[in-house]
C-alpha positions, -999 to 999 in steps of 0.1 A, spaced: -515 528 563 -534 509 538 -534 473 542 -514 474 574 -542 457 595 -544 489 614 -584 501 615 -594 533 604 -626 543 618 -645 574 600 -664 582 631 -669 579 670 -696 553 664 -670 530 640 -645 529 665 -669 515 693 -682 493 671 -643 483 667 -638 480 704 -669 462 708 -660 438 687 -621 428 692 -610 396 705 -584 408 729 -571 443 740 -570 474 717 -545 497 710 -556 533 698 -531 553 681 -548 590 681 -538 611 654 -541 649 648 -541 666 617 -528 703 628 -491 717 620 -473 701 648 -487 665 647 -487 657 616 -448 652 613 -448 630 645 -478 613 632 -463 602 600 -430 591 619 -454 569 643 -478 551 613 -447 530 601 -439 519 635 -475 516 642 -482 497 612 -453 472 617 -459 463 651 -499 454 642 -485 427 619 -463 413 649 -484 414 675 -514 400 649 -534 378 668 -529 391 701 -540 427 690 -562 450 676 -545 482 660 -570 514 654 -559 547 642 -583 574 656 -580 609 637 -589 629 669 -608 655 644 -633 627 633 -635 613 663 -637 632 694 -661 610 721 -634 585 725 -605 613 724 -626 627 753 -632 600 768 -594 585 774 -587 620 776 -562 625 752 -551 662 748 -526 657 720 -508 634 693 -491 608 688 -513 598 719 -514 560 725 -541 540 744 -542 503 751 -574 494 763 -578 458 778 -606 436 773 -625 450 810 -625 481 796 -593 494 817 -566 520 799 -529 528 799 -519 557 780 -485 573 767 -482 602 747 -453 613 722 -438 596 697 -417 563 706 -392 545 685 -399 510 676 -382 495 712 -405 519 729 -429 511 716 -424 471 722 -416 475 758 -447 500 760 -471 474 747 -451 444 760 -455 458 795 -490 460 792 -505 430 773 
C-alpha cells in the first residue's frame, strides 16, 4: 500500500501519535497476519487504498497490523480482520468487521462521516 496515503504505523505509540494528529475523523483498517486474514486482508488494501485517495481531505486512512499493535486493537476491541473503525474527531467509534466490496464500503463510511 505504498504511496496510497494510507498510514502505516510500526507501533501502538505511532498510531496515537496519528490519531492525535488528524484533521478530521480516522479510519483504522486492522490487519492480521495469520492464515485466514491474510487473503481478506489483501482483497481489502486495494479498496482501502482507493477510497483514501477519494475521500482525501475529509479523511485519515491508517492500516493497523493488529500483531504490532495491540493497545489500540484492545482498545476498540477488535477480535479479528479485516476489522474496520472510524473514529470521529470526539473520540467516538463505529466499527464493522469482514471484508466489504467497494459500495460497502462507501455506504459504510458515507453513513458515518
Amino acid at each position: 500500500m505504498a504511496g496510497s496515503r494510507v498510514h502505516q504505523p510500526m507501533e501502538s505509540a505511532e498510531f496515537d501519535f496519528i490519531l492525535a494528529r488528524a484533521d478530521g475523523p480516522v479510519l483504522a483498517y486492522f490487519s492480521g497476519t495469520w492464515p485466514k486474514a491474510v487473503q481478506a486482508c489483501k482483497e481489502m488494501d486495494t479498496v482501502v487504498a482507493e477510497l483514501a485517495r477519494a475521500y482525501e481531505g475529509r479523511l485519515t486512512c491508517v492500516k493497523v497490523d493488529i500483531s504490532r499493535c495491540p493497545e489500540p486493537t484492545k482498545r476498540y476491541g477488535v477480535t479479528g480482520a479485516p476489522a474496520f473503525v472510524l473514529i470521529s474527531s470526539d473520540g467516538g467509534a463505529t466499527a464493522a468487521t469482514g471484508p466489504m466490496d467497494r459500495t460497502e464500503f462507501r455506504d459504510f463510511l458515507d453513513g458515518h462521516l
